[in-house]
BALOBA-1460 file (C-alpha; in Angstrom, 3 decimals):
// residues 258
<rec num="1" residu="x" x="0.000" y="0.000" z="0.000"/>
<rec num="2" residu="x" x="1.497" y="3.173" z="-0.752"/>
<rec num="3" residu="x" x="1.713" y="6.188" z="1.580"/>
<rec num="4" residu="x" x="-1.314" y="8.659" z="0.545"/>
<rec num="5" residu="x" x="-0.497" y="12.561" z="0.428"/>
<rec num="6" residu="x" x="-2.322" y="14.676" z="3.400"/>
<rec num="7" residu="x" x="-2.833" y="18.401" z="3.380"/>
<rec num="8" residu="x" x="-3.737" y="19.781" z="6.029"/>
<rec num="9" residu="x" x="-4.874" y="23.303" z="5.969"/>
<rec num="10" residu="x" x="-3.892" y="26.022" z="8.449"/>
<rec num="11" residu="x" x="-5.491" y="29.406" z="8.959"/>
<rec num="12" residu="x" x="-5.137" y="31.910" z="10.977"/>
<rec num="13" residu="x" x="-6.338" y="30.685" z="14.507"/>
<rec num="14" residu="x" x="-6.433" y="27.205" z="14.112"/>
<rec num="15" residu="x" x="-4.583" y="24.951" z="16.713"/>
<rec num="16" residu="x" x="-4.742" y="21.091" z="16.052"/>
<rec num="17" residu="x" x="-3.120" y="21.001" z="12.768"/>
<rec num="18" residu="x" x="0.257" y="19.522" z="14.932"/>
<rec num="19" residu="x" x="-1.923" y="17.202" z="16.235"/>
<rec num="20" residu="x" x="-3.889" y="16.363" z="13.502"/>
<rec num="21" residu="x" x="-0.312" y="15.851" z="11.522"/>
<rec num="22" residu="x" x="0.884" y="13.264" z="13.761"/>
<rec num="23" residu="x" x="-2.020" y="11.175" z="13.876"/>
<rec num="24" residu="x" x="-1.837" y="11.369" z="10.011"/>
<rec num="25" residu="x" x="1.624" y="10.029" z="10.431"/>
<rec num="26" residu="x" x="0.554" y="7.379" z="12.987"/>
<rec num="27" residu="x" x="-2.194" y="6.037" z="10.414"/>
<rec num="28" residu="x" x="0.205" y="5.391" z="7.861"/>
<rec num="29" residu="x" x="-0.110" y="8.640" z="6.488"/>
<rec num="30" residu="x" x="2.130" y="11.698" z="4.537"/>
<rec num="31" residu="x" x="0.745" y="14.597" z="6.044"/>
<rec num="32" residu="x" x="2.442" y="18.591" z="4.763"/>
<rec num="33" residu="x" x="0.512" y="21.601" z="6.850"/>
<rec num="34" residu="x" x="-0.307" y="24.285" z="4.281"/>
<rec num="35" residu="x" x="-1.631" y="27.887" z="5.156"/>
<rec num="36" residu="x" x="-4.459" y="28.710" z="3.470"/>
<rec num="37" residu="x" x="-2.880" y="31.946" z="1.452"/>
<rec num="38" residu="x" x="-0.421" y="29.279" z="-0.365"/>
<rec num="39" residu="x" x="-3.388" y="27.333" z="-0.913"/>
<rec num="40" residu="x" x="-4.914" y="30.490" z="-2.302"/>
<rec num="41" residu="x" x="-2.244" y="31.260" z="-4.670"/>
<rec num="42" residu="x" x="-2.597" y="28.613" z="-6.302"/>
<rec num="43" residu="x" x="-6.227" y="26.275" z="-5.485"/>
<rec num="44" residu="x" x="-4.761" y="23.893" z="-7.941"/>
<rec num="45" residu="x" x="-1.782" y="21.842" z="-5.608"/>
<rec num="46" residu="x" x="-4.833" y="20.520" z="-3.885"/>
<rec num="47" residu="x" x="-4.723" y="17.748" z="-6.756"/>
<rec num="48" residu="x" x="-0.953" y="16.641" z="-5.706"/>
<rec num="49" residu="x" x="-2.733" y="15.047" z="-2.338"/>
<rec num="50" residu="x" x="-5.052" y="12.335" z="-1.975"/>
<rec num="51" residu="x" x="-6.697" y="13.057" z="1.328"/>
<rec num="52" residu="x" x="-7.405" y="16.692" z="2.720"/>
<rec num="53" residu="x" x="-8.165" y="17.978" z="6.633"/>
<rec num="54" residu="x" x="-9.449" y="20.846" z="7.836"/>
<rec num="55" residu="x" x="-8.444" y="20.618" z="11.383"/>
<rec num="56" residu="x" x="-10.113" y="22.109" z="14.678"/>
<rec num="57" residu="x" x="-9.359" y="25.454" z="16.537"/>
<rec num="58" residu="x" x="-10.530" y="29.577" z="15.912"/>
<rec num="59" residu="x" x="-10.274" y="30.273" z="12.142"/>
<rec num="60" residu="x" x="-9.944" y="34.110" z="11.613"/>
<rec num="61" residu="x" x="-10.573" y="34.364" z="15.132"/>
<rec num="62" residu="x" x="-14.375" y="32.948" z="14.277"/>
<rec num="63" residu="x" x="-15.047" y="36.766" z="14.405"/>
<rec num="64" residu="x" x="-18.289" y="36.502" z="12.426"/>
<rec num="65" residu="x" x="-19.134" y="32.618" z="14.028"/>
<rec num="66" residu="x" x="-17.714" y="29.712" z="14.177"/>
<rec num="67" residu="x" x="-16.097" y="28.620" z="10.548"/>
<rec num="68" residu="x" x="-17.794" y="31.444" z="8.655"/>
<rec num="69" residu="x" x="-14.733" y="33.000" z="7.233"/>
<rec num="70" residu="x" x="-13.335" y="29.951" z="6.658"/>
<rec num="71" residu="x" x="-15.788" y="28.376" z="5.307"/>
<rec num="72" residu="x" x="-16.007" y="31.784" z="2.706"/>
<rec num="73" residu="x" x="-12.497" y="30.557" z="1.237"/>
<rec num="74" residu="x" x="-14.091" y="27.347" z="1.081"/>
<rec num="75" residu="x" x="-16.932" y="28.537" z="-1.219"/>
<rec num="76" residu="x" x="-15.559" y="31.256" z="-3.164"/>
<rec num="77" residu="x" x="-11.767" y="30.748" z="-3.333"/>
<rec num="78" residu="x" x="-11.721" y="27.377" z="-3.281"/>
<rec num="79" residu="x" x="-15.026" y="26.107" z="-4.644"/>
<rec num="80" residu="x" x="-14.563" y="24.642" z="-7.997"/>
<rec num="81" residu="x" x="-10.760" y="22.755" z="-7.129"/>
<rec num="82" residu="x" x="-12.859" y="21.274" z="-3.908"/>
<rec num="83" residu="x" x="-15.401" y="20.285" z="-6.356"/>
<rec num="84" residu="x" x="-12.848" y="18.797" z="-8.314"/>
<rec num="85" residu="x" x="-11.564" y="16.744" z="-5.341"/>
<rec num="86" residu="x" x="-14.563" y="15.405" z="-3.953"/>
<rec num="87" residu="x" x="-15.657" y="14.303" z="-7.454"/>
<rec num="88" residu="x" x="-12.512" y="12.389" z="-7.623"/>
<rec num="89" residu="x" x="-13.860" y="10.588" z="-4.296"/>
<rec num="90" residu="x" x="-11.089" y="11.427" z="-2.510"/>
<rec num="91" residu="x" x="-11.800" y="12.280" z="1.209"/>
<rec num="92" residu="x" x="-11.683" y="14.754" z="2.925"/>
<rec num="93" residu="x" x="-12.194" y="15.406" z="6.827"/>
<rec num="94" residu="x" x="-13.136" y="18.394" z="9.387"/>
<rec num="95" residu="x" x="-12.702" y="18.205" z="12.901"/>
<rec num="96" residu="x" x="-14.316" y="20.194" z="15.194"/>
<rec num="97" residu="x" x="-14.013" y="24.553" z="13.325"/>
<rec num="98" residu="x" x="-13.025" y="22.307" z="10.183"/>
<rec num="99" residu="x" x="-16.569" y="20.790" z="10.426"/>
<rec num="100" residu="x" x="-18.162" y="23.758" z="11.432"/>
<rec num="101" residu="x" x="-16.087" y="25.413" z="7.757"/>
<rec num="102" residu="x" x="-18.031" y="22.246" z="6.072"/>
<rec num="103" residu="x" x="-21.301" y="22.949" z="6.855"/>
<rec num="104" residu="x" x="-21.396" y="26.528" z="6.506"/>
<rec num="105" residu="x" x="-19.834" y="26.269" z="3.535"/>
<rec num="106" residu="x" x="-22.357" y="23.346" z="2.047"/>
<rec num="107" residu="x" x="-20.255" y="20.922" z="1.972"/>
<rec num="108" residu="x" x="-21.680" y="18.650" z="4.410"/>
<rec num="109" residu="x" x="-24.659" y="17.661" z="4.337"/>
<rec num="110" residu="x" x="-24.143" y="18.498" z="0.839"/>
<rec num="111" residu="x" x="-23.907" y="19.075" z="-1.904"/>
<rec num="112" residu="x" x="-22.718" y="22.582" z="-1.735"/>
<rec num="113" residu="x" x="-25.067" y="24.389" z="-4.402"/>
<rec num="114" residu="x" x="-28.260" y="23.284" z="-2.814"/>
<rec num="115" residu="x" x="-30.190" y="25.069" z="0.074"/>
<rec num="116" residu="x" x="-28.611" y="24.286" z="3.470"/>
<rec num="117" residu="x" x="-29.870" y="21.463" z="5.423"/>
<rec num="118" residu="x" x="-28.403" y="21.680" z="8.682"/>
<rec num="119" residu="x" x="-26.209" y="23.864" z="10.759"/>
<rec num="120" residu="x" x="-23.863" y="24.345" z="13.877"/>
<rec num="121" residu="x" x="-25.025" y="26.457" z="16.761"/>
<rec num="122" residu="x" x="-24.659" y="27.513" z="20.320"/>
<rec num="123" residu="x" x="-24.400" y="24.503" z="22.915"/>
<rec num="124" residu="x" x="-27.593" y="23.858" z="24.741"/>
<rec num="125" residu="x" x="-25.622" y="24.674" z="27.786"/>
<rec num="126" residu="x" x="-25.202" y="27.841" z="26.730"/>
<rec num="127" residu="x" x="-21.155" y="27.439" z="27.309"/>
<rec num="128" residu="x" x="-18.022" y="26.395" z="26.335"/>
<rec num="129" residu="x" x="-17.648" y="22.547" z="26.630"/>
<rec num="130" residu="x" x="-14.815" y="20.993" z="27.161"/>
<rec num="131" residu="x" x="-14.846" y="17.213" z="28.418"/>
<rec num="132" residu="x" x="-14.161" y="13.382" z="27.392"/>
<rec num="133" residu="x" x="-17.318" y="11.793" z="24.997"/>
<rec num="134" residu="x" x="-18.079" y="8.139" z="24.003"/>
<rec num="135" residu="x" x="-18.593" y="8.046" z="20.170"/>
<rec num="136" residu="x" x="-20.535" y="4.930" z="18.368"/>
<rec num="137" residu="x" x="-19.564" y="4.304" z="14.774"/>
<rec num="138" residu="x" x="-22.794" y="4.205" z="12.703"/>
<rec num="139" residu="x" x="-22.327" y="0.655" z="11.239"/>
<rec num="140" residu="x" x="-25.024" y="1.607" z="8.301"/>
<rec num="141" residu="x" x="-23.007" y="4.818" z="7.382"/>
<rec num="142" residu="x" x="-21.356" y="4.357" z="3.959"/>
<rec num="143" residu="x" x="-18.500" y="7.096" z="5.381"/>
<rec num="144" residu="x" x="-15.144" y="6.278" z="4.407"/>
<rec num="145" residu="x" x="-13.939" y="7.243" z="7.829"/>
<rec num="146" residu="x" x="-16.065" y="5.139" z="9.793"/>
<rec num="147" residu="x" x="-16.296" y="1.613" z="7.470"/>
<rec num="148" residu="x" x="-15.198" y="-1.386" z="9.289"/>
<rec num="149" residu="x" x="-15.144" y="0.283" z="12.721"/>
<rec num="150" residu="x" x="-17.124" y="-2.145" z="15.232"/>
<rec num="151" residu="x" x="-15.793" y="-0.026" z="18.339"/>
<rec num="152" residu="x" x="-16.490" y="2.965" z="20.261"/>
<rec num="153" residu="x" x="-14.457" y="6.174" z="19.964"/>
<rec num="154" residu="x" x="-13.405" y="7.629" z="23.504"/>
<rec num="155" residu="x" x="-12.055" y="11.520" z="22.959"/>
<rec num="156" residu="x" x="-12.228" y="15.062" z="24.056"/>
<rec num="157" residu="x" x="-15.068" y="18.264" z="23.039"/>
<rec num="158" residu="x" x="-13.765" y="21.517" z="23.157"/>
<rec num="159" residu="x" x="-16.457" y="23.798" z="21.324"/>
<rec num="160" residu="x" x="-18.826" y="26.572" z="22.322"/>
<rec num="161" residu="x" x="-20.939" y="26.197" z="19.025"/>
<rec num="162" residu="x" x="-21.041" y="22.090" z="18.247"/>
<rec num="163" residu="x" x="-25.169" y="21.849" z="18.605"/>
<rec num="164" residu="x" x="-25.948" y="20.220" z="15.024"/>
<rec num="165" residu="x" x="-29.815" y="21.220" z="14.064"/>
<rec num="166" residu="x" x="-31.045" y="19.948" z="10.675"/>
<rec num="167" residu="x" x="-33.358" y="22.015" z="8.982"/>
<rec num="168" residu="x" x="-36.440" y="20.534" z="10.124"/>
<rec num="169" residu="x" x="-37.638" y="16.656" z="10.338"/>
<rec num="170" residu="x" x="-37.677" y="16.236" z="6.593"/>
<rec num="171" residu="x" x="-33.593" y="16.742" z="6.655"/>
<rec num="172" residu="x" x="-32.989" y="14.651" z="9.351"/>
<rec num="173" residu="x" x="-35.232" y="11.754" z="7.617"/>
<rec num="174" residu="x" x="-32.985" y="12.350" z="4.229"/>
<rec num="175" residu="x" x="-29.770" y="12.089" z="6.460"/>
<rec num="176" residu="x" x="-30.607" y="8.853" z="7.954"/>
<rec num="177" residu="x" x="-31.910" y="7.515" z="4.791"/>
<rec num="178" residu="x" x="-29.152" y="8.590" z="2.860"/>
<rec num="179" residu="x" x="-27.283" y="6.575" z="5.541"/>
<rec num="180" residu="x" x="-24.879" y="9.731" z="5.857"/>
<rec num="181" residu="x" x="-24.768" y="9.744" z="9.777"/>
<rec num="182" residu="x" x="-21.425" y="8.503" z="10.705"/>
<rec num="183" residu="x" x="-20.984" y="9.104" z="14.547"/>
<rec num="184" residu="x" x="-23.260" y="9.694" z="17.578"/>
<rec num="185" residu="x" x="-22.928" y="10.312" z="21.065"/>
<rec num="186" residu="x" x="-23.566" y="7.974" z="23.376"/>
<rec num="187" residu="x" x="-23.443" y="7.638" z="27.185"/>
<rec num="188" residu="x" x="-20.404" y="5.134" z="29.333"/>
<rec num="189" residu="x" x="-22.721" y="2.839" z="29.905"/>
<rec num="190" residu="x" x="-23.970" y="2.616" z="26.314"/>
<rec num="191" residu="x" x="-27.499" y="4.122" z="27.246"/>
<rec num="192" residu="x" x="-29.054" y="7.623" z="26.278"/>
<rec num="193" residu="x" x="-26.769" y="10.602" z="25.676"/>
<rec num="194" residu="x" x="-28.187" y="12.505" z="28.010"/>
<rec num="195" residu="x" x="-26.170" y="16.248" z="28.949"/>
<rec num="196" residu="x" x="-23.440" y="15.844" z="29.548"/>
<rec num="197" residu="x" x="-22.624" y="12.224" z="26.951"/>
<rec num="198" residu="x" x="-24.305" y="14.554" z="24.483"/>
<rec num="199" residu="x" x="-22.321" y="17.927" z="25.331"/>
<rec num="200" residu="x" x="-24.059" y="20.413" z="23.204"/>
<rec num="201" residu="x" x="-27.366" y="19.012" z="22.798"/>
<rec num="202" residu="x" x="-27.164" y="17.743" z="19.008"/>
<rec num="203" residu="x" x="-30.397" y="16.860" z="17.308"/>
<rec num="204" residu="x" x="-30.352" y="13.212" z="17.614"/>
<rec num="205" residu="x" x="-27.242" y="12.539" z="19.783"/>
<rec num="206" residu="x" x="-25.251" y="13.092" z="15.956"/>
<rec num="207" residu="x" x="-21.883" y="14.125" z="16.898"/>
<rec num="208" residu="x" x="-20.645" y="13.375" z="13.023"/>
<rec num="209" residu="x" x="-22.168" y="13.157" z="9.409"/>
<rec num="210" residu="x" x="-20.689" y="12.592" z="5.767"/>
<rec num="211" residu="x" x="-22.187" y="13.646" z="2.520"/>
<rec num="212" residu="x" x="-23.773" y="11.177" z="0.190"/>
<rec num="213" residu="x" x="-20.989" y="9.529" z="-1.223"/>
<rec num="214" residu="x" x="-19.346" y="8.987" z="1.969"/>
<rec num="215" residu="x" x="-15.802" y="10.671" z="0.933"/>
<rec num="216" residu="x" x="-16.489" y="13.996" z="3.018"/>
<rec num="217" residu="x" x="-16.967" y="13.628" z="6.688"/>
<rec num="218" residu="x" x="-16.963" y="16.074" z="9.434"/>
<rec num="219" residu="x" x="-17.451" y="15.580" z="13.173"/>
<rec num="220" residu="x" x="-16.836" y="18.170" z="16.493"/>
<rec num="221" residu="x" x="-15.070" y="15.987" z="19.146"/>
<rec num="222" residu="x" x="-11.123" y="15.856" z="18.279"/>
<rec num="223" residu="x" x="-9.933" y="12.088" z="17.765"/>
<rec num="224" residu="x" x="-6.416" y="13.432" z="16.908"/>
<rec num="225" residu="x" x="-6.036" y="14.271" z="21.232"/>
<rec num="226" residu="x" x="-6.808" y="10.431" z="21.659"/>
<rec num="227" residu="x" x="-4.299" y="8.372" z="19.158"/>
<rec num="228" residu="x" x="-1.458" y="7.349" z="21.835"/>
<rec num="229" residu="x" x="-2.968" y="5.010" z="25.125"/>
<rec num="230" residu="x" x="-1.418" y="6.885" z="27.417"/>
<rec num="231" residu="x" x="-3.308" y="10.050" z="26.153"/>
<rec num="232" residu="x" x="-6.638" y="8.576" z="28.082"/>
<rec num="233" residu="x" x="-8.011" y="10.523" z="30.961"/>
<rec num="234" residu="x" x="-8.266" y="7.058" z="33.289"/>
<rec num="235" residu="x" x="-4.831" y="5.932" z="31.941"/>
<rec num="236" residu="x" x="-2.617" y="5.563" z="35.103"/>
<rec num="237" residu="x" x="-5.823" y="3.504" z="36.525"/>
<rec num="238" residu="x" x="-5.652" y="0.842" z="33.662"/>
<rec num="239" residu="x" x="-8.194" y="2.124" z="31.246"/>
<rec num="240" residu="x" x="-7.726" y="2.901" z="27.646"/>
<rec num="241" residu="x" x="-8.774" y="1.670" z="24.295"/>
<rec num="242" residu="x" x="-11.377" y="3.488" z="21.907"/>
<rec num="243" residu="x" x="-8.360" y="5.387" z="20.453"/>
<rec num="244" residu="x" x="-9.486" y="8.264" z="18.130"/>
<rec num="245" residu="x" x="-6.444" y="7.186" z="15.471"/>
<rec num="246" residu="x" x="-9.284" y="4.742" z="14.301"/>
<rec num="247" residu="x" x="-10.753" y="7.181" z="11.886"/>
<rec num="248" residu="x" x="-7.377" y="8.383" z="10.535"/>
<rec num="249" residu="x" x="-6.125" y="4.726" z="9.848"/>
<rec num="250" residu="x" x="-9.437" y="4.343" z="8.207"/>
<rec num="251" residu="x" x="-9.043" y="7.577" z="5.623"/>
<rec num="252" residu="x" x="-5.586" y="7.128" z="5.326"/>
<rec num="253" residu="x" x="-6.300" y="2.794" z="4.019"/>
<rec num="254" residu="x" x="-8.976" y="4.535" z="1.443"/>
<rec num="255" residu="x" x="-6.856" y="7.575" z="0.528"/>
<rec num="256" residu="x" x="-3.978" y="4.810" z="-0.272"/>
<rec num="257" residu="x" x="-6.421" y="2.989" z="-3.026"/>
<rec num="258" residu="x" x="-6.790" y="6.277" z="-4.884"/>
């Protein structure tokens, strides 16, 4: 299997590219951080990489909410190489502000010239979150991310705007028949994801979707802060497992076919 090419795009404010870098690496594979005004220059080196992330943290300071600007260069600047790269099924991930970029943008649910379907809002709680979730792997999801994953995820939220709120019932129905939720929250003991297992009050307990083909997925909790055992909050009492590097090891396999 070769060793697929990552990008992973940095703007101003974002934090977890680092991160996000070395669980590339971990998964098997070539990650390169690139700031978004190279990537402006010149849209077209998107093509050179087979797998692209935007990663998590305060894009442009999320001056006019969370992902806006970002997801701006996403639409306009952007637009027709990312159209390019999803048509080539390649994938392509957002974590946390990268997800939020996603769906402001119309990229997720997708596709991006239709009216949007869903968005990203203020936490129930009405406040910053920042705490250890249980993810379950939807195993009807056709996400590239999430195929072949039987266990749950166990990582960190850190968001003040993660509350995903389809448009109304009729969205939600499309998204479930369309089979393009990937991830939900769910509670330690497996039952409901009651506040806080569900941190910011998602529609649903859906903590991450894809679009229809699967290739573009985008979730809020940060698996790149759980990839190494030792990284677990109940470590040093002999807990662990659910590693987050599942879903990189999973894009990275796919990417590597491409």
């Amino acid at each position: 299997m070769r060793q697929p090419k990552v990008l992973i795009l940095h703007a101003t404010g974002t934090n977890r590219d680092v991160e996000t870098a070395a669980a590339v690496e971990l998964a098997g594979g070539a990650p390169t951080i690139v700031h978004v005004n190279a990537l402006r220059e010149s849209p077209a080196r998107l093509h050179a990489y087979q797998m692209f992330i935007l990663p998590g943290g305060f894009s442009y300071g999320d001056a006019l909410g969370a992902g806006r600007l970002w997801a701006s260069d996403l639409r306009w600047l952007f637009q027709d190489e990312m159209a390019r790269f999803v048509e080539a099924g390649k994938p392509v991930l957002g974590v946390c502000n990268g997800f939020q970029a996603l769906v402001k943008s119309g990229w997720l649910p997708g596709p991006p010239d239709a009216e949007p379907k869903a968005t990203l809002t203020r936490n129930a709680s009405n406040q910053f979150e920042c705490r250890w979730v249980w993810l379950e792997p939807n195993p009807k999801s056709h996400c590239v991310f999430t195929k072949e994953l039987t266990e749950r995820i166990t990582c960190p939220v850190a968001h003040g705007e993660g509350r995903f709120v389809p448009r109304d019932d009729a969205a939600l129905e499309t998204l479930r028949a369309n089979r393009q939720i990937a991830l939900t929250y769910v509670a330690g003991d497996e039952g409901p994801a009651d506040y806080p297992a569900n941190p910011n009050g998602s529609v649903a307990d859906i903590a991450g979707i894809c679009n229809e083909r699967g290739n573009v997925m985008g979730l809020m909790p940060h698996p790149e802060d759980h990839v190494f055992p030792e990284q677990h909050p109940r470590y040093a009492r002999g807990e662990g497992g659910e590693l987050g590097l599942a879903l990189y090891v999973q894009g990275v396999k796919y990417a590597a076919q491409l």
